[in-house]
C-alpha positions as CSV (number, residue, x, y, z in Angstrom):
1,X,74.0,75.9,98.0
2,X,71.7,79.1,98.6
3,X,75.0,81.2,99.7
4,X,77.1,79.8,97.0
5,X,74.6,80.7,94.1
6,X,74.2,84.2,95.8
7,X,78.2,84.5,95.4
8,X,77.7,83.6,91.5
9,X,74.8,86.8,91.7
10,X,77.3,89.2,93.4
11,X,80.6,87.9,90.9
12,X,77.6,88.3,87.8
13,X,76.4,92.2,88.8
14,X,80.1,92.9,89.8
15,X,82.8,91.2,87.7
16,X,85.5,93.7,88.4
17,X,85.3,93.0,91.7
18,X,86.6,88.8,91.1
19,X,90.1,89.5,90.3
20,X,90.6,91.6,93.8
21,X,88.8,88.7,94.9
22,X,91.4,86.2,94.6
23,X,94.0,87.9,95.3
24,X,92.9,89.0,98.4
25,X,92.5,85.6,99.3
26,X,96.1,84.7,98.1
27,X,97.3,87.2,100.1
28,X,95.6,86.2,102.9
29,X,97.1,82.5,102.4
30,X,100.5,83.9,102.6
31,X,100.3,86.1,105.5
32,X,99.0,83.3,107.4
33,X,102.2,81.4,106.2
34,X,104.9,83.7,107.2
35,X,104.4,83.3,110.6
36,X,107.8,83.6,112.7
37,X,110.0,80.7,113.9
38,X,110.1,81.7,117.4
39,X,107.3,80.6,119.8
40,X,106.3,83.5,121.3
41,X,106.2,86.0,118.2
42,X,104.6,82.8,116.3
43,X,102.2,83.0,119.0
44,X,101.5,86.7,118.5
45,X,101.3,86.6,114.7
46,X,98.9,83.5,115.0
47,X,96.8,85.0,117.4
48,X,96.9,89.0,115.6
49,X,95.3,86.4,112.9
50,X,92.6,85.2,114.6
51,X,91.5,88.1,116.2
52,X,91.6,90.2,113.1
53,X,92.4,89.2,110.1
54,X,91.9,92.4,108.4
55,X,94.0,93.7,110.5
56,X,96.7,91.2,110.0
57,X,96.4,91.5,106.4
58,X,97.1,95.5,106.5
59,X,100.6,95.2,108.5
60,X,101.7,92.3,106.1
61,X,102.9,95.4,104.6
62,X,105.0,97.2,107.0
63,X,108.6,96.7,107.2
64,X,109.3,94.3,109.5
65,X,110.7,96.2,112.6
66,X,107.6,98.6,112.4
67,X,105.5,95.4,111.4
68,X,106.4,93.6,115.0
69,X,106.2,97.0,116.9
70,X,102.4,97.6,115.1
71,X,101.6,94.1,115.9
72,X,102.2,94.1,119.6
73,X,101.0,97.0,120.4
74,X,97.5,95.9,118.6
75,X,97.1,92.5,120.5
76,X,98.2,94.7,124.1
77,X,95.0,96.9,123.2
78,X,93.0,93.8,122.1
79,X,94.3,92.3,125.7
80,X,92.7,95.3,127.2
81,X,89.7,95.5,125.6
82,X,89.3,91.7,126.4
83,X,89.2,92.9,130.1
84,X,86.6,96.1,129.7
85,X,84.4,94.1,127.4
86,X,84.2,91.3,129.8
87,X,80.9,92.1,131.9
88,X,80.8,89.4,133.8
89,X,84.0,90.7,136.1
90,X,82.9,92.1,138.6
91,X,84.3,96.2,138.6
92,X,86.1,95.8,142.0
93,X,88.3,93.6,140.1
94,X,88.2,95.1,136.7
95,X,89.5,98.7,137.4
96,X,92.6,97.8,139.0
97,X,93.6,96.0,136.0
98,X,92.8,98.3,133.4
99,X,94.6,100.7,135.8
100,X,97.9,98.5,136.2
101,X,97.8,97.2,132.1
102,X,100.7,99.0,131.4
103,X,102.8,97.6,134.3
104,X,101.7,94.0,133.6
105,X,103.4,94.1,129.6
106,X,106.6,94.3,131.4
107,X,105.7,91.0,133.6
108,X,106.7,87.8,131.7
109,X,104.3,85.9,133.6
110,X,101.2,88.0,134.0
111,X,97.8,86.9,132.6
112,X,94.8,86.8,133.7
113,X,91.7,84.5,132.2
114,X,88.7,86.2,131.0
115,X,86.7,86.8,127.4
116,X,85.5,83.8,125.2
117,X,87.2,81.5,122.6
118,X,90.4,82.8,120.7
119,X,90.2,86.3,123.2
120,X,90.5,84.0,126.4
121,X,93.5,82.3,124.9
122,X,95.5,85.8,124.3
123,X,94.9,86.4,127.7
124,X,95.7,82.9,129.1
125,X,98.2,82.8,127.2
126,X,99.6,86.6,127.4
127,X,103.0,85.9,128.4
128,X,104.1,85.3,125.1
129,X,102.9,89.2,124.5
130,X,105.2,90.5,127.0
131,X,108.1,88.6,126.2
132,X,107.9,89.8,122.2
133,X,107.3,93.3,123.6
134,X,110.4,93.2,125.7
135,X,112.3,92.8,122.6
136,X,111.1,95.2,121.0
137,X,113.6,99.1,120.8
138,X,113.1,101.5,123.5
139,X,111.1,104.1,121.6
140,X,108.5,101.5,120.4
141,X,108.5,100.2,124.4
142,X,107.6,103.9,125.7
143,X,104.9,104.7,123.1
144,X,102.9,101.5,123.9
145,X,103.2,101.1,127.0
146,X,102.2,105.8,127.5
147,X,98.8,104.8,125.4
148,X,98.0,101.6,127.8
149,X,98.2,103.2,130.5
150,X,96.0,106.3,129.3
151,X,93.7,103.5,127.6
152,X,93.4,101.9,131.0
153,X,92.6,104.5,133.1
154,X,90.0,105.9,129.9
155,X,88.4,102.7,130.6
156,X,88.3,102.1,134.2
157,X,86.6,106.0,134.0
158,X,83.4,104.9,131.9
159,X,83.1,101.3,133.6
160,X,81.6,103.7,136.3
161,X,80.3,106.4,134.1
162,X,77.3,106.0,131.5
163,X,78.0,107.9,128.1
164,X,75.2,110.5,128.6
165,X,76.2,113.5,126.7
166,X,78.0,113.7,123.3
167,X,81.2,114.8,125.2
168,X,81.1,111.8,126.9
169,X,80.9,110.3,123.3
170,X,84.2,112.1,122.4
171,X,85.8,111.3,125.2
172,X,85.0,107.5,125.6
173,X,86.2,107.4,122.1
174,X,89.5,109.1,122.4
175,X,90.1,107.0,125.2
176,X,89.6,103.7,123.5
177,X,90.0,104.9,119.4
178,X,91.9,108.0,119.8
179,X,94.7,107.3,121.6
180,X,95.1,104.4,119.2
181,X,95.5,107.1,116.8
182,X,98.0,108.9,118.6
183,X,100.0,105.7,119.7
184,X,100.5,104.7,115.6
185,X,101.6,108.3,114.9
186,X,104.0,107.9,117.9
187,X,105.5,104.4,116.1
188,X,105.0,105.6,112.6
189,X,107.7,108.6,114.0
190,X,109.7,106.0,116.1
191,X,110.4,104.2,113.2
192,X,112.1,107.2,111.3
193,X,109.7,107.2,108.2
194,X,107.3,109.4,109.5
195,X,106.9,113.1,110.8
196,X,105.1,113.6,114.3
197,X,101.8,114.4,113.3
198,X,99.6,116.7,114.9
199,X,97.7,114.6,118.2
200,X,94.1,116.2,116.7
201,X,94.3,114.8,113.7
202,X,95.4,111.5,114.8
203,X,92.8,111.9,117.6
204,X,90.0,112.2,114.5
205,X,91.2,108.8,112.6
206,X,90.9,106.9,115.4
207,X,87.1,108.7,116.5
208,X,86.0,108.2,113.0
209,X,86.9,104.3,113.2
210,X,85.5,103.5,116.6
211,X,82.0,105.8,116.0
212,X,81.6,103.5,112.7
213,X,82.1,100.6,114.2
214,X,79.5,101.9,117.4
215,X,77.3,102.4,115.0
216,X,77.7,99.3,113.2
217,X,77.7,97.3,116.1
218,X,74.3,98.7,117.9
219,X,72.5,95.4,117.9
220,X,75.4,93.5,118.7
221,X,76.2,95.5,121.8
222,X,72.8,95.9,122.5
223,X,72.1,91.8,123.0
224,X,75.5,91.7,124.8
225,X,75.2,89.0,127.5
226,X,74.8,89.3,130.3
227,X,74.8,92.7,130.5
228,X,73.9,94.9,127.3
229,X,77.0,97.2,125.8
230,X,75.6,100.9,125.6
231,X,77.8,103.6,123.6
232,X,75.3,105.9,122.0
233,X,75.5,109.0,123.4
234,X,72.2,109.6,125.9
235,X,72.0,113.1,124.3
236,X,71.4,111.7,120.6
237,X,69.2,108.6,121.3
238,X,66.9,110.1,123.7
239,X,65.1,112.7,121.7
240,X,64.0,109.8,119.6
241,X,62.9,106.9,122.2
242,X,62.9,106.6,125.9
243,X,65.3,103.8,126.4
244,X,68.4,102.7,124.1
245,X,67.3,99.0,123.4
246,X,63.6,100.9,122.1
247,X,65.4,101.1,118.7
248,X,65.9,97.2,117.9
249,X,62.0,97.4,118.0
250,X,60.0,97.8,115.0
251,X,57.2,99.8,116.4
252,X,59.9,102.4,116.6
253,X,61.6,102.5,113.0
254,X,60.8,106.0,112.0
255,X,62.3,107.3,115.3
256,X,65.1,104.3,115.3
257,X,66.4,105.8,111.6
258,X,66.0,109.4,112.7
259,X,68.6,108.8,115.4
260,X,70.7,106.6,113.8
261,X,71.3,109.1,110.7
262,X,72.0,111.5,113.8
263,X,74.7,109.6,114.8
264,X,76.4,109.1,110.8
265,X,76.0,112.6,110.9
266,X,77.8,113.3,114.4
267,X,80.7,110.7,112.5
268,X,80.8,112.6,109.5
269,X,82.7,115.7,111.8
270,X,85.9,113.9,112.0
271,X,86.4,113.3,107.7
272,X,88.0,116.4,106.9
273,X,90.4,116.0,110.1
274,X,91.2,112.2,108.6
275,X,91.9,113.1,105.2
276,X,93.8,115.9,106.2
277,X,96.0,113.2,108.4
278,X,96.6,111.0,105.1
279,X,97.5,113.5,102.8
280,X,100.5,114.0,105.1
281,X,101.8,110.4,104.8
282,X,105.3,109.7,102.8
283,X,105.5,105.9,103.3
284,X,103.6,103.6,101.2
285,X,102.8,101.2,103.2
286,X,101.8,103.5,106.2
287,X,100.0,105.2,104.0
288,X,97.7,102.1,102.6
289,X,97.8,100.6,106.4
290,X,96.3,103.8,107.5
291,X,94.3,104.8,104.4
292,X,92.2,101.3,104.0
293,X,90.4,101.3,107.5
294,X,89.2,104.6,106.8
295,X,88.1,104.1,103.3
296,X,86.4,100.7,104.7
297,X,84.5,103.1,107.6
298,X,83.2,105.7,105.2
299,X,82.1,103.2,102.7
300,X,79.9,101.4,106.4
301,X,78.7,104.5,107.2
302,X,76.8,105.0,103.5
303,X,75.5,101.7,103.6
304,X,74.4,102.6,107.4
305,X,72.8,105.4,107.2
306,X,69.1,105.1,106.4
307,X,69.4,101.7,106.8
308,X,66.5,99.8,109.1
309,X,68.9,96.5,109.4
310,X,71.6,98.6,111.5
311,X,68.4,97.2,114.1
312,X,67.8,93.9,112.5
313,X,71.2,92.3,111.3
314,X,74.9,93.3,110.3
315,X,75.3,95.8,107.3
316,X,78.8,95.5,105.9
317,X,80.5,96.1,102.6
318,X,80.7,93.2,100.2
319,X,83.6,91.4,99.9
320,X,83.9,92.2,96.5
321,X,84.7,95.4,97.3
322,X,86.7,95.2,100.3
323,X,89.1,93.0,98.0
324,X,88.8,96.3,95.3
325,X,89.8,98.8,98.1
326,X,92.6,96.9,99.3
327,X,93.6,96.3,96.5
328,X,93.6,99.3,94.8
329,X,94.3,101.9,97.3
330,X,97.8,103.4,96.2
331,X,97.5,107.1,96.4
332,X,95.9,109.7,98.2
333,X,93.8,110.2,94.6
334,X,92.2,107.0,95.4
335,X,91.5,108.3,99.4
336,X,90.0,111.3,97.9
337,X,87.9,109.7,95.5
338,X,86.6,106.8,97.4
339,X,85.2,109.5,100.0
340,X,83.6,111.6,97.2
341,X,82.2,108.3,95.3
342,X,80.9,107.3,99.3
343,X,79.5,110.9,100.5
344,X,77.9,110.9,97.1
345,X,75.9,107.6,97.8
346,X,75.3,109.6,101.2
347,X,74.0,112.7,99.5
348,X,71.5,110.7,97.6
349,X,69.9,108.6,100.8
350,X,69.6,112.2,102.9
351,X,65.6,112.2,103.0
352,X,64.9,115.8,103.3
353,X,61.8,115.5,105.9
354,X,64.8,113.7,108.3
355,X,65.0,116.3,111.5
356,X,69.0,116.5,111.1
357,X,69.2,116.6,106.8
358,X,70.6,120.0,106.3
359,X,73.7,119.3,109.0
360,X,74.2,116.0,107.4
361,X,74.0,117.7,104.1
362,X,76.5,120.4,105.0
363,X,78.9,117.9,106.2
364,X,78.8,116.2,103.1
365,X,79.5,118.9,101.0
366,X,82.1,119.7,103.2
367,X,83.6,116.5,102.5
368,X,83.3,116.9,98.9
369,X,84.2,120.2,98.4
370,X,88.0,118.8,100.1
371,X,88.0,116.4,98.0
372,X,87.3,118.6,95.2
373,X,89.9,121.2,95.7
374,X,92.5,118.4,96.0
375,X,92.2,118.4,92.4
376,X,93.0,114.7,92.0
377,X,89.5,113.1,91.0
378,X,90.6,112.5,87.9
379,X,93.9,111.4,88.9
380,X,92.6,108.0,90.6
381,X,92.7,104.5,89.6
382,X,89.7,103.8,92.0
383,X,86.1,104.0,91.6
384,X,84.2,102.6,94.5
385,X,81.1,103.6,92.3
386,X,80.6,103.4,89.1
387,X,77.9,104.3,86.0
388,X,78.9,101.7,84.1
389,X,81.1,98.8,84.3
390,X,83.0,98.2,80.7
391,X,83.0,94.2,80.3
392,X,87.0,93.3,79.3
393,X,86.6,90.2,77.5
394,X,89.5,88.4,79.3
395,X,87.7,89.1,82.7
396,X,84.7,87.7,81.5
397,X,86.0,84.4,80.3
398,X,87.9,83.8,83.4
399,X,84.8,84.3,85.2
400,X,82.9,81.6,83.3
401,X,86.0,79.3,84.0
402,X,85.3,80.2,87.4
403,X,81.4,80.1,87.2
404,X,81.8,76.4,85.6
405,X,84.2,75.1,88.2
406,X,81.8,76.2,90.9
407,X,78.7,74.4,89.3
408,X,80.9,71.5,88.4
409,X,81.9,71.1,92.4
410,X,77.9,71.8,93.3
411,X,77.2,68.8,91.2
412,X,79.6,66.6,92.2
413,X,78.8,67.4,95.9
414,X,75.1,66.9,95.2
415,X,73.7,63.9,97.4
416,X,72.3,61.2,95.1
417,X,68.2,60.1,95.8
């Protein structure tokens, strides 16, 4: 009852975000319909769907040869990451895996059983993978199978190796962000619509990604069981606290902001690189797969920074909003926009007397200075912030339908005393 009358606040402060709303959630009941007749890519389309439904959502969009190709080579890495997130293998077994990964795609009846709920059933289960992957063209074949093997052997380097400095940072990412980067730039080509872009910037989209969702993720990581998850660079976190897991405390706020603000700021390098990649894009629909996820990570990384419950909970874009940006992300306007409206929110949460302001501040006027000179910020048909919302009269009826539908079910399911 509590959550449902705190959906009924967010619909009342945000009205233009209820139509996105349910269409998002049509969509999302009609990707999980067209699932393929064969088992094994039914399998993998099931599965992408339970893992990430985001994600499955986004390649709904791609044609369907690109779509398959996009899909695999997603649950491969997901099969991968099952096996370095796993800490309860032990690493003399581990590293030989991640090592072999890309031999085992081409081995109808490799698996091997590790991770919890719908991840142990991939990997149970991963023959159907292989077999979808072996149909799959030649080109698509190579590029997957290059990236999972430098993936692995990324991994199977920091299962032994701490991430101490912010090098480390870099590279632990492009190993397990970056090269995803460069593998969907290597299919986006293999497909024909797409030039080869340059490996840097398709290095940055994936580092801007994974350091968001690093960030995002501290606590989680942090209470991983039974062995705690630690990305943060050593050279960031420890000029604030001694140990890593001092931040979740709350005798250490000041300091646990301080650093985490450090680390937006160290995320914040890779925006120009990003946008730059985007505005190179000729496909629609690699263009919006490819442009939401970044949108989504810049919009995190506002509501992050500053932000005490990074330590205490999850901090994560409404729904209403999410729905808006997939929604209405068509053109690179609306990229360039979103990440002014975002680094503007940014700007105005930089407290001066924080030790890193004037970097953050630089990047951020960086950021908006790009977007700027793009000239197209008045061009867009997305706000992700706005002064004033105009009230359309036809919206607001359908959302007292709406309201009254919802308060009509509350009372019917209302026990009786």
């Amino acid at each position: 009852m509590k959550n449902r009358m705190g959906s009924v606040g967010v619909i009342l402060k945000h009205p233009d975000e209820l139509y996105p709303l349910l269409k998002l959630k049509k969509a999302v009941r009609q990707a999980e319909k067209q699932i393929p007749p064969e088992p094994h890519w039914a399998f993998c389309y099931s599965m992408l769907h339970k893992v990430s439904r985001s994600f499955a959502l986004v390649i709904q969009q791609l044609g369907t040869e690109l779509r398959n190709a996009v899909c695999i080579f997603y649950l491969v890495l997901r099969a991968l990451d099952t096996v370095e997130d796993d800490t309860s293998i032990p690493t003399n077994v581990k590293v030989p895996i991640l090592i072999a990964f890309h031999q085992h795609i081409y081995d109808r009846d490799w698996h091997f059983s590790c991770g919890t709920k719908d991840y142990k059933v991939l990997m149970d289960q991963f023959h159907h993978v292989s077999t979808a992957f072996l149909e799959l063209e030649t080109g698509y074949q190579e590029a997957i199978e290059e990236i999972t093997k430098r993936m692995g052997a990324g991994m199977a380097k920091f299962i032994c190796k701490e991430v101490e400095t912010i090098d480390d940072y870099d590279e632990y990412c492009h190993y397990v962000a970056g090269l995803v980067g460069l593998g969907l730039t290597k299919l986006f080509h293999a497909s024909g619509l797409e030039d080869q872009a340059p490996e840097n910037l398709a290095n940055s989209m994936g580092l801007f990604l994974q350091k968001t969702n690093i960030i995002r993720d501290y606590l989680e990581d942090i209470n991983e069981i039974p062995k705690s998850r630690m990305f943060w660079p050593r050279e960031i976190w420890n000029k604030y606290v001694n140990k890593l897991e001092d931040l979740k405390y709350k005798e250490n706020s000041e300091k646990s902001v301080q650093c985490l603000n450090d680390m937006v700021t160290n995320a914040l390098m890779h925006v120009e690189d990003c946008l730059k990649y985007m505005s190179t894009l000729r496909d629609l629909a690699i263009f919006r797969f490819c442009a939401i996820p970044q949108i989504m990570a810049i919009g995190t990384l506002a509501l992050c920074y500053n932000n005490i419950q990074v330590f205490r909970g999850v901090v994560k874009m409404r729904r209403g909003l999410t729905a808006r940006v997939i929604d209405q992300t068509k053109t690179m306007a609306d990229v360039y926009g979103s990440f002014y409206d975002f680094s503007c929110m940014l700007k105005f949460k930089v407290d001066k007397s924080d030790p890193n302001s004037m970097k953050t501040l630089g990047r951020i006027e960086a950021i908006q200075k790009l977007c700027r000179e793009s000239g197209t910020l008045n061009k867009r048909k997305l706000y992700v912030l706005r002064s004033g919302y105009q009230y359309n009269p036809v919206l607001m009826i359908i959302i007292i339908l709406v309201l009254a539908i919802i308060f009509t079910n509350l009372s019917a399911s209302r026990p009786n005393y």
